[in-house]
C-alpha positions in Angstrom: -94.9 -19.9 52.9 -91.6 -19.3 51.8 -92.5 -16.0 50.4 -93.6 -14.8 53.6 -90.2 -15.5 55.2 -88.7 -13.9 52.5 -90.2 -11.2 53.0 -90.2 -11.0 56.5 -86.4 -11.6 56.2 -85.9 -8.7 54.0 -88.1 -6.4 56.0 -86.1 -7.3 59.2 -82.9 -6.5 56.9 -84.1 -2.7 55.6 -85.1 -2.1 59.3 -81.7 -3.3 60.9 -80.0 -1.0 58.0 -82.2 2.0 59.0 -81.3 1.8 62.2 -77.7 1.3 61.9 -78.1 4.7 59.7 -79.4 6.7 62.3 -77.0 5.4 64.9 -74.1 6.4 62.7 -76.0 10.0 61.8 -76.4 10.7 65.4 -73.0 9.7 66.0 -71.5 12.4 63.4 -73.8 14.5 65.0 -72.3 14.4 68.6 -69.2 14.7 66.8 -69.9 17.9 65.3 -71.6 19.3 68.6 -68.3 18.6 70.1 -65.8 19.8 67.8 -68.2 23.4 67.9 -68.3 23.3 71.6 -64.7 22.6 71.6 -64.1 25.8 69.0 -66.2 28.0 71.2 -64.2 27.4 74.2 -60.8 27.8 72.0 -62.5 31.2 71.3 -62.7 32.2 75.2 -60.7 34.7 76.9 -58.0 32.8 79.6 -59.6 34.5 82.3 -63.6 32.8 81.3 -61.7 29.5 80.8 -60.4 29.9 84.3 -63.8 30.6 85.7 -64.6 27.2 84.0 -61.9 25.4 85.9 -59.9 24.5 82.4 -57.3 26.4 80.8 -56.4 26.5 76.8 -53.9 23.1 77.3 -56.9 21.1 78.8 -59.0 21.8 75.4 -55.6 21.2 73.3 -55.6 17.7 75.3 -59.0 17.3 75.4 -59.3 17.2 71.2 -56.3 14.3 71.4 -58.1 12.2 74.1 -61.8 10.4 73.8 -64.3 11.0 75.4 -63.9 14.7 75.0 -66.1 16.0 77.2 -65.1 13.2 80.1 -61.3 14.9 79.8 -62.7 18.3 80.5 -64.5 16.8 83.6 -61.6 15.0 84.9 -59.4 18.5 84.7 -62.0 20.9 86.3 -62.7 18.6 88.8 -58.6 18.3 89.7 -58.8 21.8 89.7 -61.5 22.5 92.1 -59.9 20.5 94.7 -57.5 23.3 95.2 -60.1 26.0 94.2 -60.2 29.0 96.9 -62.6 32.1 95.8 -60.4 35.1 94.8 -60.6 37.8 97.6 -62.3 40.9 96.1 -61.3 44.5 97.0 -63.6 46.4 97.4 
């Protein structure tokens, strides 16, 4: 009997430490896909970022605060409040 709970026990532990792996994997991995989203926009023209609704200081501010992409959300949403379409000459 008390082998079985043994190894139950153990089982239970190697499955919990699995699982804390791949939580803390997939965390670095959202961290990655961040900082490379983060370094794409960096890599955008003023103009594009405009378009977006966020300008180079949001993404300078937005690499300081956490949750990244919720401080990008919070500024193009601001932003749009005041948004009018540009008039177009044509």
């Amino acid at each position: 009997m008390t082998t079985i709970f043994a190894t139950e026990s153990t089982t239970s532990l190697v499955s919990g430490a699995f699982a804390a792996l791949g939580r803390g994997l997939r965390t670095l991995q959202r961290r990655r896909d961040q900082r490379l989203a983060m370094h794409a926009l960096m890599a955008m023209d003023p103009s594009r970022l405009d378009d977006l609704g966020i300008d180079i200081q949001d993404i300078h501010h937005a690499f300081a605060a956490q949750p990244v992409g919720q401080r990008l959300g919070q500024r193009r949403q601001a932003r749009s409040i005041g948004w009018t379409p540009n008039a177009v000459a044509a």
